[in-house]
MARTIKOL-195904 format. One record per atom (N, C-alpha, C, O): residue in one letter; x, y, z. Coordinates in steps of 0.001 Angstrom, whole numbers, padded with zeros to 6 digits, always signed. Atoms other than C-alpha are relative to their C-alpha. Layout:
BEGIN
AXYZ ...
This chain:
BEGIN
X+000838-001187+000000 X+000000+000000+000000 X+000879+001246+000000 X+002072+001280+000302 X-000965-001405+000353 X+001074+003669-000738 X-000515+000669+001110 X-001712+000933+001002 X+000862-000491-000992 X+000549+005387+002993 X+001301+001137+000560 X+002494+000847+000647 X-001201-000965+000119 X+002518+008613+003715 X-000895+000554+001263 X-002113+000444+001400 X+000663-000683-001322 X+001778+010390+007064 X+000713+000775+000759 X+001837+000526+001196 X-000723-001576-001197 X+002458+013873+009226 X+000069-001077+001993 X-000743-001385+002866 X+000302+001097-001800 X+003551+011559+012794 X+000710+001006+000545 X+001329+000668+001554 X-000362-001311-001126 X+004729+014881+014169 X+000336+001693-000840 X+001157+002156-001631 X-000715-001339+000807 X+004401+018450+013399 X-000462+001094+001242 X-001388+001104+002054 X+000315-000743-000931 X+004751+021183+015280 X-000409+001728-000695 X+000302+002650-001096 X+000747-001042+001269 X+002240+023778+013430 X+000769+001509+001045 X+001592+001541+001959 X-000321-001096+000035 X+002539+027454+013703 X-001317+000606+000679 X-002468+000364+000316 X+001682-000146-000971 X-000080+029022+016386 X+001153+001461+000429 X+001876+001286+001410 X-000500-001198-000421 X+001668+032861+016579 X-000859+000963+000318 X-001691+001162-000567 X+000574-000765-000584 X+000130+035300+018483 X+000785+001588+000106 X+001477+001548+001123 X+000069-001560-000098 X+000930+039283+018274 X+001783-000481-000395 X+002640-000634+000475 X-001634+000192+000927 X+004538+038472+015735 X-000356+001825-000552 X-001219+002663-000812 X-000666-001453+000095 X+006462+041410+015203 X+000611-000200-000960 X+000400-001294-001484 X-001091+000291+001097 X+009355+042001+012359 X+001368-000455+000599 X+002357-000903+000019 X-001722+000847-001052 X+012186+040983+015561 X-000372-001353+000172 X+000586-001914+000702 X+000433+001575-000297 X+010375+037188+015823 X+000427-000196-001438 X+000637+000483-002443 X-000385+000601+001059 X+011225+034522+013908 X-000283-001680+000245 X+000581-002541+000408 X+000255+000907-000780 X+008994+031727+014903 X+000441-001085-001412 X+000800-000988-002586 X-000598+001251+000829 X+009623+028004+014036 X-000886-001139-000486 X-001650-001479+000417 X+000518+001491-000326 X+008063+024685+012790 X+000474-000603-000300 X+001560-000438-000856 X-001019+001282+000410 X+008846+021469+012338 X-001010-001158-000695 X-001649-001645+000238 X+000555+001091+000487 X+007004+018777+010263 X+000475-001086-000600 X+001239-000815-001527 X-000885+001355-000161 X+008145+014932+010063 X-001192-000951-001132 X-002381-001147-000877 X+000903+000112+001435 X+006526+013570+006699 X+000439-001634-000224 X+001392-001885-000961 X-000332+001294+000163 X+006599+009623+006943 X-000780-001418-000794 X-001920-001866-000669 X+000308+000963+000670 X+006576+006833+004709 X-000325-001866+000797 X+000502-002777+000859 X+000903+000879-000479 X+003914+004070+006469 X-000316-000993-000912 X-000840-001987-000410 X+000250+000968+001091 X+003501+002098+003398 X+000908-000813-000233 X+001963-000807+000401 X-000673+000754+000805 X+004771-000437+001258 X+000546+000474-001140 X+001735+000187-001275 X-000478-000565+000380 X+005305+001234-001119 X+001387+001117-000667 X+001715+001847+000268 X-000779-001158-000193 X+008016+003714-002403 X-000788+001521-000905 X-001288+001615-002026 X+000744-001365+000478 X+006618+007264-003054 X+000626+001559-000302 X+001216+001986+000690 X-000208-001259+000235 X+007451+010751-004414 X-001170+000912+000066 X-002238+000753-000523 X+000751-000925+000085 X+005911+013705-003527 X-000088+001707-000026 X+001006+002244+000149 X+000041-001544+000165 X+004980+017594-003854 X-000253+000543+001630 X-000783-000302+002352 X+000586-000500-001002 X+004455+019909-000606 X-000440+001406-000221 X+000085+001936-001200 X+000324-001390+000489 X+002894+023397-000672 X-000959+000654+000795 X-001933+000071+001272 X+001043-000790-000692 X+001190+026289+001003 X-001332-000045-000115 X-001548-000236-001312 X+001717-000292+000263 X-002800+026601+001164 X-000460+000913+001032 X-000519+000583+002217 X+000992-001258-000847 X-004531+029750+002667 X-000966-000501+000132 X-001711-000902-000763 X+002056+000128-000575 X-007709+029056+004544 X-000836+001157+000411 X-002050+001358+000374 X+001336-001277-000582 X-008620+032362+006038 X+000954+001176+000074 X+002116+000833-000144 X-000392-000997-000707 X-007429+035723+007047 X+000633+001177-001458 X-000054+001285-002473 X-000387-001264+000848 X-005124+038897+004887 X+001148-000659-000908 X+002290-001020-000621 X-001101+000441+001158 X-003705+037770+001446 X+001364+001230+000082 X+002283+001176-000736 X-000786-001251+000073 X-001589+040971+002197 X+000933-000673+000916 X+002051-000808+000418 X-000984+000221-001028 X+000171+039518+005579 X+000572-001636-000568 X+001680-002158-000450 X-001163+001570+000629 X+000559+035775+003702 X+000752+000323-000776 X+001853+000078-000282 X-000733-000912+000823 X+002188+037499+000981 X+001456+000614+000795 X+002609+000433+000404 X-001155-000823+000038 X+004357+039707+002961 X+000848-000892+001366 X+001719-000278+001983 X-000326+001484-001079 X+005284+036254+005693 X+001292-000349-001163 X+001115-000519-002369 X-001010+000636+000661 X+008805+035221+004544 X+000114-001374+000659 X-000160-001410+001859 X-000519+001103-000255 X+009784+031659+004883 X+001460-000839-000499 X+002006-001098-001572 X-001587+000633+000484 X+013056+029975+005153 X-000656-001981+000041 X-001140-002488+001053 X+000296+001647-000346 X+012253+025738+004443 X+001094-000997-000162 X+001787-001154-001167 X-001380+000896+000450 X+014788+023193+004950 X-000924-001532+000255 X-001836-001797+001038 X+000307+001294-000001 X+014234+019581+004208 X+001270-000928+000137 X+002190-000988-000679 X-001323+000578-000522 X+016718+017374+006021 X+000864+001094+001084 X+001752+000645+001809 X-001438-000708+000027 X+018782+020112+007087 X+000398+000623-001266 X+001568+000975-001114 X-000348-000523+001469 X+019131+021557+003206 X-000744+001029+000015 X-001889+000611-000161 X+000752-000842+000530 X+017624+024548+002802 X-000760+000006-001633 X+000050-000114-002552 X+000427+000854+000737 X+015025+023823+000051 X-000712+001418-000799 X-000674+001660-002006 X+000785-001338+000267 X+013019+027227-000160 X+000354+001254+000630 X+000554+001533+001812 X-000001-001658-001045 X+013402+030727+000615 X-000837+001188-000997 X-000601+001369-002191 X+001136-001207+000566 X+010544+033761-000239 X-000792-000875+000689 X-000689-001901+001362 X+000802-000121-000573 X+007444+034393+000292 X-001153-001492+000254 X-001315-002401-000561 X+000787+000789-000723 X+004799+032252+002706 X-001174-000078-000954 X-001834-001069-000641 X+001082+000071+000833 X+002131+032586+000127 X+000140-000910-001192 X-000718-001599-001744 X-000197+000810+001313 X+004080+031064-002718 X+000700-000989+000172 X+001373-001325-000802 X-000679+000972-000105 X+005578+028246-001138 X-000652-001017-000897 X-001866-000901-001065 X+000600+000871+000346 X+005155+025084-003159 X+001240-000768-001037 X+001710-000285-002067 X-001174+000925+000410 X+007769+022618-004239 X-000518-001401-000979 X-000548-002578-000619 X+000840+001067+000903 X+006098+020629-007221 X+000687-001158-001042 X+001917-001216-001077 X-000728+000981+000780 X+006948+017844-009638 X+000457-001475+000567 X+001049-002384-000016 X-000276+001220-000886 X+007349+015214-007271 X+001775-000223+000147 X+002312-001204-000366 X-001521-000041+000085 X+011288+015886-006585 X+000280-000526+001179 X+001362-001113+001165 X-000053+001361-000555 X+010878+013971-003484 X+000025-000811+000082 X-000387-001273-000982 X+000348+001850+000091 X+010831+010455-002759 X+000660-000371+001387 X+001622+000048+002032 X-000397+000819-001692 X+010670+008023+000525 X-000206-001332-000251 X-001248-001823-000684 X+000469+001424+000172 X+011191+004590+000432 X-000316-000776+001277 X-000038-000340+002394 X+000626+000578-001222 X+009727+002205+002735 X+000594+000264+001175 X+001715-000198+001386 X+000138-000241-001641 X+009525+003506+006518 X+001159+000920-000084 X+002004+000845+000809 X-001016-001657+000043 X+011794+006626+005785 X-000299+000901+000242 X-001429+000718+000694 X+000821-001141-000802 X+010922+009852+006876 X+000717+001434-000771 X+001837+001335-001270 X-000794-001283+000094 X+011828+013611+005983 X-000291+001056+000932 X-001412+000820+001382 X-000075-000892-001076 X+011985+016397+008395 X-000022+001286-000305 X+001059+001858-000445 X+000371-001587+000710 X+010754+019764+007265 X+000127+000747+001432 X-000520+000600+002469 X+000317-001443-001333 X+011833+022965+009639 X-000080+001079-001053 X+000749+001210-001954 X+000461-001570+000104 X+010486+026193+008622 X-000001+001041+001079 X-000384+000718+002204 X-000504-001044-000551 X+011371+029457+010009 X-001135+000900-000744 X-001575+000580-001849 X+000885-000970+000554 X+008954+032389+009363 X+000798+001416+000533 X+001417+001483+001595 X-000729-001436-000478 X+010338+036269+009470 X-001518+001123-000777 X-002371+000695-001554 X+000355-001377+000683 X+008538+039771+008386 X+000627+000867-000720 X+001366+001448+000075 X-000899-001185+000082 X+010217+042277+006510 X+000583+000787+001118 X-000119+001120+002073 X-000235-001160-001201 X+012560+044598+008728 X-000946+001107-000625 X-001601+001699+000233 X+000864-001397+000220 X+010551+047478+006681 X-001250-000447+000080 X-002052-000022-000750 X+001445+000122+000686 X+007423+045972+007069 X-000678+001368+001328 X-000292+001690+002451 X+000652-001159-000514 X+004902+048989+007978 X-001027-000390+000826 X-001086-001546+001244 X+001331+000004-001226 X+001638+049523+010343 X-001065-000218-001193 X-002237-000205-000815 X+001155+001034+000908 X-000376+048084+006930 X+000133-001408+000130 X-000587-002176-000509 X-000258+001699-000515 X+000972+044557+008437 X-000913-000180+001670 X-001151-001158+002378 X+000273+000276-001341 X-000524+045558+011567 X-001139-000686+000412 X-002068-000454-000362 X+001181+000677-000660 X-003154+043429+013566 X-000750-000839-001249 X-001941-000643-001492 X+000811+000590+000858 X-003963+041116+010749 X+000370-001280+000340 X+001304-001486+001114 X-000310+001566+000492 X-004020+037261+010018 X+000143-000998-000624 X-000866-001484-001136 X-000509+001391+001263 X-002554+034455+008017 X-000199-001308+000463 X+000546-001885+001255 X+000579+001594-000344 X-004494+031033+008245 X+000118-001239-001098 X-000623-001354-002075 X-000381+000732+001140 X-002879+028127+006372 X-000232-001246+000622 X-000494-001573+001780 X-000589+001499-000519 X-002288+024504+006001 X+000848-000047-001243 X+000907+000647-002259 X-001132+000598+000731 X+000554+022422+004623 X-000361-001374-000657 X-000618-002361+000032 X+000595+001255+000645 X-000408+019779+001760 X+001004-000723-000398 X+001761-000252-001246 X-000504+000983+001168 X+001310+016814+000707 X-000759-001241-000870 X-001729-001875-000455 X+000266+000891+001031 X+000752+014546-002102 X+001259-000933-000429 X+002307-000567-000961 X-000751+000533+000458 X+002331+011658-002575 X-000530-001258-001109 X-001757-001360-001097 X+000400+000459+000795 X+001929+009209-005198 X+001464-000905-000415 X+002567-000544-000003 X-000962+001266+000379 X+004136+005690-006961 X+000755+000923-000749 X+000343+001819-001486 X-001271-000454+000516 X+007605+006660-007881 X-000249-000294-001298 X-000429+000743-001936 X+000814+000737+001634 X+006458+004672-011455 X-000103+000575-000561 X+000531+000538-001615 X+001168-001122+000528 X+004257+007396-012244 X+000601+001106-000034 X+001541+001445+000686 X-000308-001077+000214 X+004559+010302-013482 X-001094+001434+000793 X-001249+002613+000475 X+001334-000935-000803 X+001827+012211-011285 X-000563-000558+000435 X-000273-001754+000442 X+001103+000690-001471 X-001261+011501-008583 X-001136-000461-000852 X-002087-000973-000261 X+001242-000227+000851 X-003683+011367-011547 X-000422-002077-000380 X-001402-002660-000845 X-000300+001509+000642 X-002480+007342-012064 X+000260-000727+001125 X+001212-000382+001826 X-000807+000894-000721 X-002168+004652-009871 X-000310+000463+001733 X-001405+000940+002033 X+000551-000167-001129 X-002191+005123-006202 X+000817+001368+001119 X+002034+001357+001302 X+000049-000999-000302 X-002140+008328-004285 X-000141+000400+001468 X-001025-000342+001898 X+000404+000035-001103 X-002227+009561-000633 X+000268+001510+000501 X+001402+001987+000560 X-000327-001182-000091 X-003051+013094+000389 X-000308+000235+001734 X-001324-000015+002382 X+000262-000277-001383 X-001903+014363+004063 X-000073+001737+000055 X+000311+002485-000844 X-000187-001532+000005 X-002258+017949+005134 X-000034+000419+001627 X-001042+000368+002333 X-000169-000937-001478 X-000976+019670+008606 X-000842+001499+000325 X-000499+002522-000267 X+000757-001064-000197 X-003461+022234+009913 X-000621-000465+001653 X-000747-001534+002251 X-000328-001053+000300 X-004057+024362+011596 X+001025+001055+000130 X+001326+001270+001304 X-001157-000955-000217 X-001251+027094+011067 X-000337+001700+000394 X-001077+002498-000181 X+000799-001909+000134 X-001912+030795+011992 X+000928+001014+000498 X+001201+000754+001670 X-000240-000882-000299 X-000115+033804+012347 X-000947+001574+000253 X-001778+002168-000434 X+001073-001572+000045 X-001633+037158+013627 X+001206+001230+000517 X+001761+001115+001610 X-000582-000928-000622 X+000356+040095+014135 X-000522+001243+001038 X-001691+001546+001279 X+000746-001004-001072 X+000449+043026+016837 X+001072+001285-000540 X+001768+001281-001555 X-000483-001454+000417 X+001899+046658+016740 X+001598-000001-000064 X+002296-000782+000582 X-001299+000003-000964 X+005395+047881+016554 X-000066+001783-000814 X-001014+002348-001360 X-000863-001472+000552 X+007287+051495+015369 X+000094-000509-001089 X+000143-001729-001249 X-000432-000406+001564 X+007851+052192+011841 X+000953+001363-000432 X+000640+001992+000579 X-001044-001411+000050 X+010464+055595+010877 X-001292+000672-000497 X-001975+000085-001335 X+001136-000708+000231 X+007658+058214+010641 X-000767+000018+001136 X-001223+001149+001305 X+000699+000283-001155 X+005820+057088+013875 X-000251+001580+000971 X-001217+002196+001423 X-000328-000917-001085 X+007482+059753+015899 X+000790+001141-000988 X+001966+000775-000995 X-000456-000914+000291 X+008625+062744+013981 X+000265+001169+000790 X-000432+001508+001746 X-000329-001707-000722 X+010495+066391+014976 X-000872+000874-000629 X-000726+001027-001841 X+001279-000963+000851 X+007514+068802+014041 X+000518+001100+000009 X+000215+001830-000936 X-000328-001131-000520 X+009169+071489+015445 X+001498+000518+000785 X+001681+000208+001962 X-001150-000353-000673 X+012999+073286+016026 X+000033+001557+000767 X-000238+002503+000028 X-000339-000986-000529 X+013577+076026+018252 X+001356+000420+000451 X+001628+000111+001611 X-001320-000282-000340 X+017329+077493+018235 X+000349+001628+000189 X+001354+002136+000686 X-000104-001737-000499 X+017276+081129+018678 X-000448+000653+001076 X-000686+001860+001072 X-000244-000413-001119 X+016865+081098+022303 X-001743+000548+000439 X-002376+000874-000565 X+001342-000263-000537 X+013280+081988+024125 X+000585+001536+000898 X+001694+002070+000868 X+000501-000862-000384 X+011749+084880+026375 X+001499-000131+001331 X+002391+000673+001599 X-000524-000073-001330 X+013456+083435+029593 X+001623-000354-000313 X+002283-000328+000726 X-001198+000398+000081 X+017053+082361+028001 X+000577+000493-001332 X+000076+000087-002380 X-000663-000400+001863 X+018929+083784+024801 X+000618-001742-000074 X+001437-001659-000990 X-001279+000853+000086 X+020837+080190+024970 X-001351-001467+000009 X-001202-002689-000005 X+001172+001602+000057 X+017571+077644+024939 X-000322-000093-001452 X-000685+000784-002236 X+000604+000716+000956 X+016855+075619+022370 X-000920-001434+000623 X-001047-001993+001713 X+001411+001629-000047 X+014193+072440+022152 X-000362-000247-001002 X+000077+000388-001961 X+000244+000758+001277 X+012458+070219+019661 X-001166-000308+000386 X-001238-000641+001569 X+001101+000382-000275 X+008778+069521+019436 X-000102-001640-000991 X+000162-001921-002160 X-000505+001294+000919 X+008630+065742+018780 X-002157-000245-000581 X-003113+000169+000075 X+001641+000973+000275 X+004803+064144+017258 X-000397-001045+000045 X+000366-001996-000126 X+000501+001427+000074 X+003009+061557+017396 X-001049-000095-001389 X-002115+000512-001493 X+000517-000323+001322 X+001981+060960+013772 X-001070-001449+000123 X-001710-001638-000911 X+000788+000867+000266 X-000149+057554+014836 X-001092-000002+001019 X-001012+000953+001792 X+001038+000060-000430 X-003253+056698+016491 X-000214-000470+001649 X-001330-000750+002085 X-000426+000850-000986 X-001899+055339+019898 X+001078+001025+000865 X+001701+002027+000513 X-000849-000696-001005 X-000056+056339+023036 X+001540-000786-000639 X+001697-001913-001107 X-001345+000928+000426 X+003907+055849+022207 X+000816+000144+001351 X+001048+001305+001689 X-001240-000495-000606 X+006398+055548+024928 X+001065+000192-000303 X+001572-000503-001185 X-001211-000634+000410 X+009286+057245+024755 X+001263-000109+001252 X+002437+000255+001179 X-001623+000544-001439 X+011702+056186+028171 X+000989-000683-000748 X+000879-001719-001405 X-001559-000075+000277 X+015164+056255+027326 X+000220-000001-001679 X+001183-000621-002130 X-000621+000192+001016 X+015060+056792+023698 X+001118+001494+000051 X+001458+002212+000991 X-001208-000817+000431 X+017638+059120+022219 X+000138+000723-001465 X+000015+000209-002577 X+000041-000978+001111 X+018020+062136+019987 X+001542+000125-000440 X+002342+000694+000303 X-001756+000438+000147 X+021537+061514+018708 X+000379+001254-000620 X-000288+001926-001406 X-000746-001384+000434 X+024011+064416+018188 X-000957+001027+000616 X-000671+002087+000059 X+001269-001092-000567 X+020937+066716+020116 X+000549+000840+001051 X-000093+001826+001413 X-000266-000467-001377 X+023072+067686+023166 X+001901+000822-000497 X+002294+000837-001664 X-000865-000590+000047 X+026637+069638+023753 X+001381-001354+000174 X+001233-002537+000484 X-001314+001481-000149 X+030424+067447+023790 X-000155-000770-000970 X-001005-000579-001839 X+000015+000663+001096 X+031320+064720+021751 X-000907-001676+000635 X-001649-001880+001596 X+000555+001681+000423 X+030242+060719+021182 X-001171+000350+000838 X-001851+001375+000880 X+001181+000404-001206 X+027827+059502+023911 X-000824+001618+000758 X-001974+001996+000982 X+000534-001738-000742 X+027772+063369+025574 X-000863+000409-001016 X-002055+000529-000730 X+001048-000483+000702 X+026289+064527+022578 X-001559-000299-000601 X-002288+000310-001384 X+001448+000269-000094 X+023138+062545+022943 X-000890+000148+000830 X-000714-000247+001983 X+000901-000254-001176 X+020195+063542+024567 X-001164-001217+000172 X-002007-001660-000607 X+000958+001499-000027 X+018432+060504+026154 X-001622+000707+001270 X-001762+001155+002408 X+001351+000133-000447 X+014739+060793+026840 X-000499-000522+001658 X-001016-001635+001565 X-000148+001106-000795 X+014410+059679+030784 X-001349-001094-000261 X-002184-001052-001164 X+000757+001037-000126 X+012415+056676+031666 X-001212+000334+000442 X-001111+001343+001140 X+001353-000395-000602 X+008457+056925+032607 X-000695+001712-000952 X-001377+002607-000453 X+001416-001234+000694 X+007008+059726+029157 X+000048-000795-000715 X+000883-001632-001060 X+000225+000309+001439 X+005290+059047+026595 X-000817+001247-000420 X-001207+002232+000206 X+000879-001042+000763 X+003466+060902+024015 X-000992-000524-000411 X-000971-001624-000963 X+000832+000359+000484 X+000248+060930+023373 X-000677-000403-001510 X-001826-000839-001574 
């Protein structure tokens, strides 16, 4: 018999992913049959923002080989360039990342997949002939949560020609260009202050934010 089976996977269940995560899975793709079999594996969307599967990078290694790299939407490794012969196994890890530029149009959305294989007699030239066995790992889901983007926090405003109470004051009016409270403890306006390296940064203390 031709019997191919997921006997361990460890799906993808991400909750509020950022562009600094870089979660993992692992799926173990085993040959249960008599058989020897070749097969295809490949992404399938079930639910959520063709925009965040799309912009989901994936690294896939099979064995240990890196096998794939781009995007989570277009994974799909076809032609049957696999093959397992009786009671053999392959070991799929996937790695998932975001763009570092990805923006606040990635924000709070979700990517709901599964992972299909098809396997079918080495013999054959495709699943269409002969005998066939389709497994599929589900469910997978990513959802993202907020982060900063360059623009978030802009300088709206310089003041260097000294005020009412000081000829020698200057300041900077910073914004909040998004929809949300931002904190701001201990960031840093680099080169903003008097002296050189480190002296010449002015660090934000701990406990403001802007509204």
């Amino acid at each position: 018999c031709l019997d191919g089976r997921v006997t361990y996977a460890a799906r993808f269940n991400v909750t509020g992913m950022n562009p600094a995560e870089t979660p993992n899975g692992r799926i173990i793709f085993t040959n249960e049959g008599s058989l020897d079999f070749r097969y295809d594996v490949k992404f399938r969307k079930t639910n959520g923002s063709d925009l965040l599967c799309q912009a989901l990078q994936v690294v896939a290694k099979r064995d240990g080989s890196t096998v794939y790299t781009g995007a989570l939407a277009d994974f799909k490794l076809l032609g049957g360039q696999y093959a397992l012969t009786p009671f053999e196994s392959d070991t799929w890890d996937m790695v998932l990342s975001l763009p570092s530029s990805a923006g606040s149009e990635l924000e709070h959305l979700t990517c709901e997949w599964d992972v299909d294989f098809l396997a079918w007699q080495t013999n054959l030239p495709s699943a269409t002939d002969g005998f066939f066995d389709e497994e599929t790992v589900t469910p997978n889901s990513v959802n993202t949560d907020e982060w900063l983007t360059p623009g978030d926090v802009i300088i709206n405003e310089v003041m260097w020609m000294g005020s009412d109470g000081e000829t020698s004051d200057e300041w900077i009016e910073l914004k909040n260009m998004t929809a949300r409270d931002i904190n701001l403890s201990n960031w840093n306006i680099k080169q903003g202050g008097t002296g050189t390296g480190v002296g010449a940064h002015i660090e934000i203390p701990s406990g403001y934010s802007i509204k």
